[in-house]
N, C-alpha and C positions, 0 to 999 in steps of 0.2 A: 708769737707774733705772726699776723697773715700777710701784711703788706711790707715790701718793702723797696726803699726808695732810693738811687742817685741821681742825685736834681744838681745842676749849674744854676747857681745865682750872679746876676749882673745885671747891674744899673735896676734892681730892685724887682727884675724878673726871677722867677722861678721857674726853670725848664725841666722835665724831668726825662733823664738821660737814658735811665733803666728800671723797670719797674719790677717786681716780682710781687700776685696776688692772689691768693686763694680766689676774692669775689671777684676776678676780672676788674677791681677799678681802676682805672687811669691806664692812660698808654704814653708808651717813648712819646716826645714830641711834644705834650701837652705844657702847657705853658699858663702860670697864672702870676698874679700881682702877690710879690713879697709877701707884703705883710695878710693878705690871704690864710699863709699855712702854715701850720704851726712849728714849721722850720724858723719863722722868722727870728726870735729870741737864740736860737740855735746862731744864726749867721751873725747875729746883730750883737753878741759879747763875744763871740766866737770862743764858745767854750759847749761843752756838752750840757744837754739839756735831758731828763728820765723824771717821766711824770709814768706812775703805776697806777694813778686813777683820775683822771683828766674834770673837777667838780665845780670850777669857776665858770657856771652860765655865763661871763660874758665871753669866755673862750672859745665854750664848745656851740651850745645851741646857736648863740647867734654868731657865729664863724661862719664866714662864707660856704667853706668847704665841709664843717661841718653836717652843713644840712643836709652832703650828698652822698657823704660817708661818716656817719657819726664814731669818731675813734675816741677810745676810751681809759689807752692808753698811749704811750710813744717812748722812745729813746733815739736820740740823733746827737750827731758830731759834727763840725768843722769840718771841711774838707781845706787844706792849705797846698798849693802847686807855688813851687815858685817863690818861696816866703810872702804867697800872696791869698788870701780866702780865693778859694774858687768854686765851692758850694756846699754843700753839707751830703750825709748820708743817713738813712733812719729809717726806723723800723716801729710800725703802731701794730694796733688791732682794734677793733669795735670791742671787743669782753674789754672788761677790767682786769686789769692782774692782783693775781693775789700774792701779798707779800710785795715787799720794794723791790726796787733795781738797789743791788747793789755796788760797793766797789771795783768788783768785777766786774761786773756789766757795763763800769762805764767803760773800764780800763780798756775792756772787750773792743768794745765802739769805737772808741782813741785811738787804738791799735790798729781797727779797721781802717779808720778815718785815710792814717798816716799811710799806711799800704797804700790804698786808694790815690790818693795824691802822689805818690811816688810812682804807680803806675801812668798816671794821666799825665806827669809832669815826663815820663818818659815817652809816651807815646807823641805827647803836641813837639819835642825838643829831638826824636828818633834817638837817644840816647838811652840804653837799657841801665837800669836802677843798680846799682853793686850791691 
């Protein structure tokens, strides 16, 4: 995967927090409309979401963001602070993958997700995580 993401969601923004990207896309700070990115299905059951080849044109090509980063694939999670959504995290790439996301991979993400959130929730509360 070349891109990867932690984004705050609130009131149907998407903010992203941290970015890490091979093509330089996106920076800290950038902000778009929810349902924009294809975190949204991610925040919106708040469960993980692993697509290994992204095929439903009305998703990709006419997606806002697609047009500016065409990704091909994705894997994202929940992020929960608080017993409360606080935004998700995830990881695409423009190639297609070969082979599924597996088990793992979600478990991976879930795993991340839960880290993440126990970090965040220590840092906004100055309580460190046990």
């Amino acid at each position: 995967m070349t891109l990867a993401v932690l984004a705050r969601i609130e009131n149907d923004n998407y903010e992203i927090i941290a970015v890490q990207s091979n093509s330089g896309a996106y920076v800290p700070g950038e902000k778009y409309a929810l349902g924009d990115t294809l975190s949204r299905e991610v925040f919106d059951n708040q469960l993980p979401v692993a697509r290994n080849h992204i095929d439903n044109p009305t998703r990709t090509t006419l997606h806002p963001l697609y047009r500016s980063l065409p990704i091909e694939c994705y894997i994202g999670a929940p992020i929960i602070v608080n017993g409360k959504p606080w935004g998700c995290v995830d990881f695409s790439s423009m190639a297609q993958r070969d082979g599924s996301f597996d088990k793992q991979h979600v478990d991976r993400i879930n795993s991340l997700a839960a880290e993440l959130g126990e970090l965040i929730d220590s840092v906004e509360t100055g309580v460190q995580p046990v």
